[in-house]
KOLGU-4560 file (N, C-alpha, C; in nm, 3 decimals, padded with zeros to 5 digits):
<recs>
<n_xx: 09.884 n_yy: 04.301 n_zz: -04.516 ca_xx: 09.998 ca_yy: 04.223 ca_zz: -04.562 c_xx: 09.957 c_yy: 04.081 c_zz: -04.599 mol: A seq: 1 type: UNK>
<n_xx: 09.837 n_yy: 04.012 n_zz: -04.503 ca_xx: 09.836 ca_yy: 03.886 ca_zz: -04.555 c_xx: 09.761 c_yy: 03.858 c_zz: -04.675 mol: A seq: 2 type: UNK>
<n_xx: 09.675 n_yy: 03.960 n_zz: -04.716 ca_xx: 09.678 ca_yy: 03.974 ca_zz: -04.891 c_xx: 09.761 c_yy: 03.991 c_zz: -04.954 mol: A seq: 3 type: UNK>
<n_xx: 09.860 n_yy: 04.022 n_zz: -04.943 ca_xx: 09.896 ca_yy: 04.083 ca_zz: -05.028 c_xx: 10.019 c_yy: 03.942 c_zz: -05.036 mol: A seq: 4 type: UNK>
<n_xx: 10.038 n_yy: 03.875 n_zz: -04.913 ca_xx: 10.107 ca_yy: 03.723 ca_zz: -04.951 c_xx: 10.016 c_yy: 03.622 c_zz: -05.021 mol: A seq: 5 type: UNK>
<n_xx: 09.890 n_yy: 03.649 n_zz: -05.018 ca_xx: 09.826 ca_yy: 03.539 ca_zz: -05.077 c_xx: 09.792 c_yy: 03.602 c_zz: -05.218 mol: A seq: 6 type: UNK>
<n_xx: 09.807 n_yy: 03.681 n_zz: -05.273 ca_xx: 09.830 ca_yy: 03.748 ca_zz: -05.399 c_xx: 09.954 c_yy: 03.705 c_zz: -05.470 mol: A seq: 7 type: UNK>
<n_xx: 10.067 n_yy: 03.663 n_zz: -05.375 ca_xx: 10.224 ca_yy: 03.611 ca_zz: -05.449 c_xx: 10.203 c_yy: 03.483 c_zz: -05.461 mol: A seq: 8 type: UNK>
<n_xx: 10.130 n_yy: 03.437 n_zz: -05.343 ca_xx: 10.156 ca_yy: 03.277 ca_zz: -05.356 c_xx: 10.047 c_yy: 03.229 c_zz: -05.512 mol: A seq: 9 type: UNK>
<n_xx: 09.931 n_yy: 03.290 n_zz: -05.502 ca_xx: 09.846 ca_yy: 03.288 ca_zz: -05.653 c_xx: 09.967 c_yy: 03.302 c_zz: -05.763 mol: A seq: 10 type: UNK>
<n_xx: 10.066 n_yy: 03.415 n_zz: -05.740 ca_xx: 10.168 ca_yy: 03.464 ca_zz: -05.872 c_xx: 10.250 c_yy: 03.367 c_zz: -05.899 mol: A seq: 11 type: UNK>
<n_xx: 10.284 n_yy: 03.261 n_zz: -05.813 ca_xx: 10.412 ca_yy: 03.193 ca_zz: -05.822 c_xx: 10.301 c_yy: 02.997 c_zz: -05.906 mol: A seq: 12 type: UNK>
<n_xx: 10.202 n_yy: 02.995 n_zz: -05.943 ca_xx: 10.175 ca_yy: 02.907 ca_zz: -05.944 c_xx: 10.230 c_yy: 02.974 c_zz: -06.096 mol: A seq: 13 type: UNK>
<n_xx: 10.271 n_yy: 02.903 n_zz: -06.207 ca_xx: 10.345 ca_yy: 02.869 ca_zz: -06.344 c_xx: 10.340 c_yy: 02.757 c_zz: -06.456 mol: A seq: 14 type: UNK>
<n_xx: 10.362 n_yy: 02.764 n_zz: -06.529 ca_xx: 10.317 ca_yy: 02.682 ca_zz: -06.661 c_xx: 10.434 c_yy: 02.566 c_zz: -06.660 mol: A seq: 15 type: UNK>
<n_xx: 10.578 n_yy: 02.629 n_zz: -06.614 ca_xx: 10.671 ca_yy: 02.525 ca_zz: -06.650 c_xx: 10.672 c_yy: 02.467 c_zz: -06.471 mol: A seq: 16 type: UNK>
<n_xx: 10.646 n_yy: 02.308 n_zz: -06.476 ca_xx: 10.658 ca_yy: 02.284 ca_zz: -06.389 c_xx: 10.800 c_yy: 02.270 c_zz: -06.274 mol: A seq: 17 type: UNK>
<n_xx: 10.903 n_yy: 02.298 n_zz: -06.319 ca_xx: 11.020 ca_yy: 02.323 ca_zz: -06.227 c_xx: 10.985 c_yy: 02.495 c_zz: -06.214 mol: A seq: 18 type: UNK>
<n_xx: 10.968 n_yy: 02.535 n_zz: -06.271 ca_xx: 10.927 ca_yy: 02.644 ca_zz: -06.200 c_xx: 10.830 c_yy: 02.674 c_zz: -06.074 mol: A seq: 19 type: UNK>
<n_xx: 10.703 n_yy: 02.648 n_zz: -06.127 ca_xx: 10.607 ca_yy: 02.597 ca_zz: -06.061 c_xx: 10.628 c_yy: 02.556 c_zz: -05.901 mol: A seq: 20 type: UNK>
<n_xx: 10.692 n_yy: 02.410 n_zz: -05.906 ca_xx: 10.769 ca_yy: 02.369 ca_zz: -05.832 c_xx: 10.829 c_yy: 02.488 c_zz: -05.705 mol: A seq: 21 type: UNK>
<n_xx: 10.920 n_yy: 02.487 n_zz: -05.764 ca_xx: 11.033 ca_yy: 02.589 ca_zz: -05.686 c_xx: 10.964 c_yy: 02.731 c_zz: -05.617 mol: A seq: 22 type: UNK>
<n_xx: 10.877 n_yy: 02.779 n_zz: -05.707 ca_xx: 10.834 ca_yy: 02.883 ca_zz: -05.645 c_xx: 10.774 c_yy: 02.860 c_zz: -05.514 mol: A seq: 23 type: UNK>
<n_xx: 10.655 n_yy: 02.768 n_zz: -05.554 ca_xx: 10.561 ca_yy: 02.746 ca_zz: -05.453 c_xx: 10.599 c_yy: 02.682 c_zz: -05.329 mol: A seq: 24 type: UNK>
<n_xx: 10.709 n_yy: 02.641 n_zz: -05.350 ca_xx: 10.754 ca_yy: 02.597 ca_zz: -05.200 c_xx: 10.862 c_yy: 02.672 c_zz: -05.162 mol: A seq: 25 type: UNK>
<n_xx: 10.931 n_yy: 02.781 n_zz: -05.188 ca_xx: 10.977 ca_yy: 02.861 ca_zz: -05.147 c_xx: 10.880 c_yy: 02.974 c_zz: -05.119 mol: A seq: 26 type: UNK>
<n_xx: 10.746 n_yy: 02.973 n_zz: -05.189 ca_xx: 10.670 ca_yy: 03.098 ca_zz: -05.111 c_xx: 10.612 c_yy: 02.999 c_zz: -04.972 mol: A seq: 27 type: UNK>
<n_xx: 10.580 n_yy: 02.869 n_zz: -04.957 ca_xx: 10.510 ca_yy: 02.808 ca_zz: -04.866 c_xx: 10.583 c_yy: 02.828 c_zz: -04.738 mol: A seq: 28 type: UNK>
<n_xx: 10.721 n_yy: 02.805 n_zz: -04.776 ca_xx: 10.807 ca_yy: 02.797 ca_zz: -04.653 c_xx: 10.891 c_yy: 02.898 c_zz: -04.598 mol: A seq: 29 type: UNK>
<n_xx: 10.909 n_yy: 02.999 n_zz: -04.694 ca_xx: 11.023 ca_yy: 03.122 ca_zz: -04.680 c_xx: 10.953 c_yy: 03.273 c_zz: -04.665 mol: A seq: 30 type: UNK>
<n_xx: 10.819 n_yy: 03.225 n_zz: -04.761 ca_xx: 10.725 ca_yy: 03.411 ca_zz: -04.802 c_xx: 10.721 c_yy: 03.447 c_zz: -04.657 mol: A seq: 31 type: UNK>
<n_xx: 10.648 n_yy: 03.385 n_zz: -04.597 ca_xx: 10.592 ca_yy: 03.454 ca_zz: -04.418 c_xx: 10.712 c_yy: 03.505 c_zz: -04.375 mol: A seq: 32 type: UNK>
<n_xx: 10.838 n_yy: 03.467 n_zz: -04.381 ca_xx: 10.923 ca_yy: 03.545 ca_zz: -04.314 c_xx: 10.990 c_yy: 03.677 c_zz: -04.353 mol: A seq: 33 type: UNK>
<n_xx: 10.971 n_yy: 03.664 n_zz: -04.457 ca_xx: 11.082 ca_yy: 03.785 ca_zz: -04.539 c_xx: 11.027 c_yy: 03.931 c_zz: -04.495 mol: A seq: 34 type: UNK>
<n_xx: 11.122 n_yy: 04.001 n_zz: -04.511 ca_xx: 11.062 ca_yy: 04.175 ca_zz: -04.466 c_xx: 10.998 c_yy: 04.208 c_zz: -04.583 mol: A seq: 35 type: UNK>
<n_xx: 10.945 n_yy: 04.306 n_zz: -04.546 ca_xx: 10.882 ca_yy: 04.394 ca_zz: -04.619 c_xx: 10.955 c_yy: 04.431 c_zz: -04.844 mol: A seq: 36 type: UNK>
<n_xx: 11.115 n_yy: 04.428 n_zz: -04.793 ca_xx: 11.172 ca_yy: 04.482 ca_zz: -04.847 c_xx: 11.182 c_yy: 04.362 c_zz: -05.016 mol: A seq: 37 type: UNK>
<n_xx: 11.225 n_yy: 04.244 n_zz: -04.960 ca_xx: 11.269 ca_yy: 04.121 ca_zz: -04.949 c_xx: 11.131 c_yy: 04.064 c_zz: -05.093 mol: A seq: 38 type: UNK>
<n_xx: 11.014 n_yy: 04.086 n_zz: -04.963 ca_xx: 10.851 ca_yy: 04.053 ca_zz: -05.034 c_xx: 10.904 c_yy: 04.138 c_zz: -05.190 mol: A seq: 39 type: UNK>
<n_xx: 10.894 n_yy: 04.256 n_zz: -05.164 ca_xx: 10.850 ca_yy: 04.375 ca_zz: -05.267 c_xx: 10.957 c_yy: 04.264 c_zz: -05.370 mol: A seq: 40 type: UNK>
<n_xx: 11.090 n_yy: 04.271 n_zz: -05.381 ca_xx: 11.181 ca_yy: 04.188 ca_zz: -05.478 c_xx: 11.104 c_yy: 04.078 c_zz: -05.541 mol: A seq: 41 type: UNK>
<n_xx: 11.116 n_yy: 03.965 n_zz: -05.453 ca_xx: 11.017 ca_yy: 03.831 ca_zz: -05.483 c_xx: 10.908 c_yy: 03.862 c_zz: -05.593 mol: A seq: 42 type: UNK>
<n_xx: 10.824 n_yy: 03.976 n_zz: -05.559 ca_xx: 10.691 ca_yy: 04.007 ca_zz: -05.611 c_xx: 10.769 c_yy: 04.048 c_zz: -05.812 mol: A seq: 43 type: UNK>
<n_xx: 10.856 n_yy: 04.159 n_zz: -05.784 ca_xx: 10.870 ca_yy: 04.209 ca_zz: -05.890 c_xx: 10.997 c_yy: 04.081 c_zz: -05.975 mol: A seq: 44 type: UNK>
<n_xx: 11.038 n_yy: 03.966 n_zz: -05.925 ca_xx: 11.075 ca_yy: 03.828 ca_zz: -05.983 c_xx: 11.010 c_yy: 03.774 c_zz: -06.055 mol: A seq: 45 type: UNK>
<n_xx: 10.878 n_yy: 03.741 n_zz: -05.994 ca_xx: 10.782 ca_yy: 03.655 ca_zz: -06.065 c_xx: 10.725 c_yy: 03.711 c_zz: -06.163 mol: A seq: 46 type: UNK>
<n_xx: 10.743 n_yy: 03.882 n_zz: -06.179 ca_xx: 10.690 ca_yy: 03.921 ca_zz: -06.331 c_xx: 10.767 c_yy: 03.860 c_zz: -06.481 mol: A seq: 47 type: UNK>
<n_xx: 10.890 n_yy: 03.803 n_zz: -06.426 ca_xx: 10.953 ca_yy: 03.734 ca_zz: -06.547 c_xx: 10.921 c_yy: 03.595 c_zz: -06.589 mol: A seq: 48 type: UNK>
<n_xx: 10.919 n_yy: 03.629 n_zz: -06.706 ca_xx: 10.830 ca_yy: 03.483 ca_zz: -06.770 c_xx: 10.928 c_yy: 03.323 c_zz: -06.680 mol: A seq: 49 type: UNK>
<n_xx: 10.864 n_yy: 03.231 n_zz: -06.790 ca_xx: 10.887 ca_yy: 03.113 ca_zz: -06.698 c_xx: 11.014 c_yy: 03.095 c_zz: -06.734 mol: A seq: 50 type: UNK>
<n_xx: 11.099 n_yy: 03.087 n_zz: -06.865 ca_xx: 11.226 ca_yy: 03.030 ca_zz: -06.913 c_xx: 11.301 c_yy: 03.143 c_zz: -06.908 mol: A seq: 51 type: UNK>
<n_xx: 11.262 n_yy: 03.279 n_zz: -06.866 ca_xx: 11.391 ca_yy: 03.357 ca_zz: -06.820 c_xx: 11.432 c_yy: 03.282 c_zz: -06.703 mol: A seq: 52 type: UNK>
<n_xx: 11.289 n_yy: 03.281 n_zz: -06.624 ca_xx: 11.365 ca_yy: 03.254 ca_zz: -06.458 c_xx: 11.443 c_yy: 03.078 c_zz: -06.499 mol: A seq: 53 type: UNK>
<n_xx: 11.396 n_yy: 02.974 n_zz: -06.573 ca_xx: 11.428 ca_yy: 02.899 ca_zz: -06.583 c_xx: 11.625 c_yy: 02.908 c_zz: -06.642 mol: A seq: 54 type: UNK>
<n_xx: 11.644 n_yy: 02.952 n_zz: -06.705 ca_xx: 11.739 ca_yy: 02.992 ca_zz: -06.793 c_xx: 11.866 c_yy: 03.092 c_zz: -06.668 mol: A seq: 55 type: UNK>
<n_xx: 11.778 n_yy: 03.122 n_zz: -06.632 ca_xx: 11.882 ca_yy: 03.197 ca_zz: -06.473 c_xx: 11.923 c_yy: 03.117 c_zz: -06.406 mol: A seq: 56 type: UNK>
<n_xx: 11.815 n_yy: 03.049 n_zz: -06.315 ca_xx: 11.875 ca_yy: 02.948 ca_zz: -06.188 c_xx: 11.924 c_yy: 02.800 c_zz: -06.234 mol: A seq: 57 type: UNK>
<n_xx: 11.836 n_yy: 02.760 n_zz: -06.371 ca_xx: 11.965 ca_yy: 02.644 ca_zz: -06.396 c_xx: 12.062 c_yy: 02.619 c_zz: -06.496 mol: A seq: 58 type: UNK>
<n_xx: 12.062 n_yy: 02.744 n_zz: -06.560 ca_xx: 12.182 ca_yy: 02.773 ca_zz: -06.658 c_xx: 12.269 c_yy: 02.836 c_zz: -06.674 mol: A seq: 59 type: UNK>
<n_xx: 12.222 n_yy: 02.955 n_zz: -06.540 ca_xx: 12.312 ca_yy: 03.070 ca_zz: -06.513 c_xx: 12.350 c_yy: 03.189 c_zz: -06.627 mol: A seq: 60 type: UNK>
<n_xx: 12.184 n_yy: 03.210 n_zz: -06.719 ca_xx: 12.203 ca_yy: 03.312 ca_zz: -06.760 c_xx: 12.152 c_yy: 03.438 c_zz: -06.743 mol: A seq: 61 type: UNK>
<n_xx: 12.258 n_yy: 03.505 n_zz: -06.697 ca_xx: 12.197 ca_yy: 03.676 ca_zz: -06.635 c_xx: 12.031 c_yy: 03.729 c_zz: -06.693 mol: A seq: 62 type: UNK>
<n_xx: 12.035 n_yy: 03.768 n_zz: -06.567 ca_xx: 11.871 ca_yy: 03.837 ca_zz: -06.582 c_xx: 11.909 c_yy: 03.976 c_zz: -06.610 mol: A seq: 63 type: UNK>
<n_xx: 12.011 n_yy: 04.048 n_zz: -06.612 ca_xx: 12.055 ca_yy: 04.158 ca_zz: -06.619 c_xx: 11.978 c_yy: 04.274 c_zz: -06.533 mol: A seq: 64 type: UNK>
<n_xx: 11.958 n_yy: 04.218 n_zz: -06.426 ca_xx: 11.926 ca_yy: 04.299 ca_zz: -06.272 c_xx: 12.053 c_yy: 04.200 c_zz: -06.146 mol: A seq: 65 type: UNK>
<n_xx: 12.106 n_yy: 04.305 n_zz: -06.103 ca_xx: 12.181 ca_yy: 04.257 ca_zz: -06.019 c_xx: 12.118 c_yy: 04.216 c_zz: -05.858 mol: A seq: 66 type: UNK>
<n_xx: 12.070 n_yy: 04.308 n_zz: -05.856 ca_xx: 11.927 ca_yy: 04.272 ca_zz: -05.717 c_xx: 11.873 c_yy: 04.114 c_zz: -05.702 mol: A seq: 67 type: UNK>
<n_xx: 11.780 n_yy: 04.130 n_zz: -05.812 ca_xx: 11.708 ca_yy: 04.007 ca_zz: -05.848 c_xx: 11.789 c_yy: 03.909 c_zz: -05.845 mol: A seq: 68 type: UNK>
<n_xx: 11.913 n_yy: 03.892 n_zz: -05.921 ca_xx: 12.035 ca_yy: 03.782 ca_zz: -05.900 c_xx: 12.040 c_yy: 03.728 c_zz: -05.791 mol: A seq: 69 type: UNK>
<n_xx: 12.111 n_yy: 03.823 n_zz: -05.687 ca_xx: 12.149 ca_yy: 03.811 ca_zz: -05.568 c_xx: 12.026 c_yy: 03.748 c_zz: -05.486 mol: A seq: 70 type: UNK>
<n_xx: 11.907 n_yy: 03.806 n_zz: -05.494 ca_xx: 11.773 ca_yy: 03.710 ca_zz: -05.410 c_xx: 11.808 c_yy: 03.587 c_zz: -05.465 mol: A seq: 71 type: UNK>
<n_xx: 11.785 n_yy: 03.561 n_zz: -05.628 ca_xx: 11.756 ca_yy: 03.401 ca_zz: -05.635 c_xx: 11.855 c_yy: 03.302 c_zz: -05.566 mol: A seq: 72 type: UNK>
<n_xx: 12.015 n_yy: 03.366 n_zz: -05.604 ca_xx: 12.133 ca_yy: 03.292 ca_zz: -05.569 c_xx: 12.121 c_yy: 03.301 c_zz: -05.397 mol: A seq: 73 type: UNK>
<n_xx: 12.011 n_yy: 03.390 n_zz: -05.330 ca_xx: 12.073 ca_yy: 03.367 ca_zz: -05.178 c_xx: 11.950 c_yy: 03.321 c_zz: -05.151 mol: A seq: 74 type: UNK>
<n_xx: 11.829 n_yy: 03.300 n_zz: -05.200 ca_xx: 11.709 ca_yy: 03.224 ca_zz: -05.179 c_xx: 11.658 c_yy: 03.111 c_zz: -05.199 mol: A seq: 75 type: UNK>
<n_xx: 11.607 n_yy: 03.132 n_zz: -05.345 ca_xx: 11.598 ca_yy: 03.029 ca_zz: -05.438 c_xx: 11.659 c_yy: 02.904 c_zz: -05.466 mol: A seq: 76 type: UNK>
<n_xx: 11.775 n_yy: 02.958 n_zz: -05.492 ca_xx: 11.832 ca_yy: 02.841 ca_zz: -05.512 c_xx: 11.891 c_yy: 02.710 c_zz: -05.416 mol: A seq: 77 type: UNK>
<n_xx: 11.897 n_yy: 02.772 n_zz: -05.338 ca_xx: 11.877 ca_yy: 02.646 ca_zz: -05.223 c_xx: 11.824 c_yy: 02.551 c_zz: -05.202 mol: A seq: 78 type: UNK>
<n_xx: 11.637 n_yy: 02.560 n_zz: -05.301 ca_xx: 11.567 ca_yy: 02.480 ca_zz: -05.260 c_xx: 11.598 c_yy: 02.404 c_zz: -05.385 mol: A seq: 79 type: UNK>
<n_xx: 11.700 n_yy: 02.420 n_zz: -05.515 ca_xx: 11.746 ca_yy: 02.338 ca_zz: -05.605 c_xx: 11.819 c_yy: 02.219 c_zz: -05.583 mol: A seq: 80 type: UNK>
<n_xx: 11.928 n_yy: 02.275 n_zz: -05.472 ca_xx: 12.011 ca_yy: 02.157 ca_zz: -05.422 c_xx: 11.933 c_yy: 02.070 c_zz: -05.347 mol: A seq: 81 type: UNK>
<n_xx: 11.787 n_yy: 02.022 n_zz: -05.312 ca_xx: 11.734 ca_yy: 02.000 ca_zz: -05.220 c_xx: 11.679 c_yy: 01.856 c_zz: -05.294 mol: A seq: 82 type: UNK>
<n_xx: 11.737 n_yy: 01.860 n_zz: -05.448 ca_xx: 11.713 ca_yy: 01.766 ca_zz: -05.507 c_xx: 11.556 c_yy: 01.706 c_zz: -05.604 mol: A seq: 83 type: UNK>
<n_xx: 11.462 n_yy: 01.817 n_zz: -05.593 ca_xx: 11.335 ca_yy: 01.830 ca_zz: -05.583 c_xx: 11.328 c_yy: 01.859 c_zz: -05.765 mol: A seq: 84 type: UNK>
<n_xx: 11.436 n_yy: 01.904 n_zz: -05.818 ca_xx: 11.409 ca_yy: 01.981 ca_zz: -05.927 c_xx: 11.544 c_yy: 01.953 c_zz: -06.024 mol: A seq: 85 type: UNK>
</recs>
């Protein structure tokens, strides 16, 4: 398993830096805890380019996966209000 977190945290480094950003400190501080289930989601997130995910969490336009939604809005985005981004 702990390859396979240091394989996400490599995935989450990104071109657009609010992305960038956001990922990497939500994998620094949140990855170690998540289940099994949780990881697998996260992992298959970061296959979307940078201005989908950008275009989701601060514009609120559907990724058209309802799953994936629900992680960013109950994960992610938290660390937006945090003022960082």
């Amino acid at each position: 398993m702990n390859q396979e977190i240091n394989r996400i945290y490599w995935k989450c480094r990104r071109g657009m830096r609010e992305i960038d950003l956001l990922l990497r400190e939500f994998a620094q501080e949140t990855l170690p805890l998540l289940d099994k289930k949780d990881i697998e989601i996260f992992d298959s997130i970061l296959d979307y380019d940078d201005q989908k995910l950008f275009d989701f969490i601060f514009k609120n336009e559907s990724l058209e996966n309802a799953e994936h939604e629900s992680f960013i809005n109950n994960n992610l985005k938290k660390f937006t209000k945090q003022g960082n981004f």
